[in-house]
C-alpha positions in Angstrom: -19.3 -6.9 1.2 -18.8 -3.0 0.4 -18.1 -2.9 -3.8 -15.2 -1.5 -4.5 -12.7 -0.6 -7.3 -9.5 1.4 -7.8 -7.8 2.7 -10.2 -4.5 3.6 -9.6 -0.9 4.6 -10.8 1.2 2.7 -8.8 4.9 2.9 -7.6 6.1 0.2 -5.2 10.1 -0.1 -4.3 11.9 -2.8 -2.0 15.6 -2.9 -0.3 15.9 -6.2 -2.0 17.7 -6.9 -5.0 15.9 -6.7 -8.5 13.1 -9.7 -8.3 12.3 -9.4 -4.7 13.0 -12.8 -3.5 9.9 -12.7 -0.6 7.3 -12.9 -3.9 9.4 -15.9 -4.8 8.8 -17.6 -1.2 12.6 -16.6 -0.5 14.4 -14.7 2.0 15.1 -11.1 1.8 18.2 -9.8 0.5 19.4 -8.0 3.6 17.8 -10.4 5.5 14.8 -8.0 6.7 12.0 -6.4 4.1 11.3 -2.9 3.9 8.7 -1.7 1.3 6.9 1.1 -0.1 3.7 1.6 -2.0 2.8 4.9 -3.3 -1.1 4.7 -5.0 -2.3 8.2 -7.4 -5.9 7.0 -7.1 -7.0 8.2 -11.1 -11.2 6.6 -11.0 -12.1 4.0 -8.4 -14.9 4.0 -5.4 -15.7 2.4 -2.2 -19.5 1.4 -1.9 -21.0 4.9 -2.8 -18.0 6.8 -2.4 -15.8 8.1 -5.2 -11.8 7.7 -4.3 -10.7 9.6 -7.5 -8.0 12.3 -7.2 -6.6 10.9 -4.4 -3.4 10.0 -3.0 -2.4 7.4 -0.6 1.1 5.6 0.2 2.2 2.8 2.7 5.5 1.9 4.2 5.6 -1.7 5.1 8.8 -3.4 7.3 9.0 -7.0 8.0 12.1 -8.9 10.4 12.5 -11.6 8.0 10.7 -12.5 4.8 7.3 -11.1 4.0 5.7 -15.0 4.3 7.3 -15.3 7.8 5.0 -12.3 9.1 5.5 -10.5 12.0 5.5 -6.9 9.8 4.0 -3.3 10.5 2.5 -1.0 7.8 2.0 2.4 8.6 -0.9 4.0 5.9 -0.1 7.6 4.5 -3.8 9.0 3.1 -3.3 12.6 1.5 -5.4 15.3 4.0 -7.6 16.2 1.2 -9.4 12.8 1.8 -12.9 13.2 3.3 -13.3 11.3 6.4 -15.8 8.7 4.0 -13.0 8.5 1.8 -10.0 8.1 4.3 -12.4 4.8 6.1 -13.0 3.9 2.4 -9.3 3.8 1.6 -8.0 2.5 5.0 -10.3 -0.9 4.6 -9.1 -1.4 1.1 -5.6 -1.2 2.1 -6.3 -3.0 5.3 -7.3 -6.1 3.1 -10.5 -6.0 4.3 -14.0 -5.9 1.9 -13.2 -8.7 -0.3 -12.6 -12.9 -0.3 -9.3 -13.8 1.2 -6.5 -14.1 -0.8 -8.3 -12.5 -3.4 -6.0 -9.1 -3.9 -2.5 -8.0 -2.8 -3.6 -6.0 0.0 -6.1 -8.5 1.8 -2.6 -11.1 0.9 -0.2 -8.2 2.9 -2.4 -7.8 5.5 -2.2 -11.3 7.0 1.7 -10.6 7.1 1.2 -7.3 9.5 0.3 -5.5 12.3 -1.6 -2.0 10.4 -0.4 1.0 12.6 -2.2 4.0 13.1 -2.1 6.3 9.6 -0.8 9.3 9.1 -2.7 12.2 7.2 -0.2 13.9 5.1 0.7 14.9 1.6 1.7 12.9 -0.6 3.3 13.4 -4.0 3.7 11.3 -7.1 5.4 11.6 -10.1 6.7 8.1 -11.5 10.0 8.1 -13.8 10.7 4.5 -14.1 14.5 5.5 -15.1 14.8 7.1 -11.7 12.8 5.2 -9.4 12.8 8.2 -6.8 9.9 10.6 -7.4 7.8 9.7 -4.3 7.9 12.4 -1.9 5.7 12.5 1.3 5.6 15.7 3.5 
């Protein structure tokens, strides 16, 4: 396996209530799951390829609960991403590069179907009080 790390601010959001009942093996709140994950990639690699300074989101939409499958993802990877970087990034989100079940986005990635990305800005700014300072243009 390609080494890799990341290290990341994060800012992930749900339509569920507070708690999100699908990491709880319950059922969504509206009784479909739509999630977000926005990643400010501060230090990290992927083999011999440094992934620092960039940026990199994911919307995520499941029918039913996250456990029951059947989801899509759709990858955001900022433009400024070399094209090492953007195969780099797209494996580690796609789960791939490491033992199953191992980290959250190898877990995710059994759920759904990974849709072709989209290379676009992305901006950052998290203000846990607000919990809406992801933009993505």
């Amino acid at each position: 396996m390609t080494p890799w790390e990341l290290k990341a601010l994060e800012f992930s959001s749900c339509n569920c209530d507070f708690g999100c009942p699908c990491q709880f093996n319950g059922l969504p709140t509206t009784g479909q799951c739509e999630a977000f994950v926005g990643l400010q990639i501060d230090g990290g690699y992927f083999g011999e390829t440094s992934l620092a300074g960039l940026r990199a989101a994911v919307l995520m939409q499941w029918p039913g609960a996250v456990h029951e499958g059947n989801g899509r993802a759709l990858p955001i990877i900022d433009p400024a991403a070399s094209e090492v970087q953007r195969e780099g990034i797209l494996t580690i989100l796609g789960g791939a590069e490491t033992e199953e079940g191992a980290t959250i986005f190898n877990v995710f990635a059994a759920t759904y179907e990974v849709l072709e990305p989209k290379f676009i800005p992305v901006e950052l700014s998290v203000d846990g009080s607000v919990r809406n300072s992801v933009s993505i243009h």
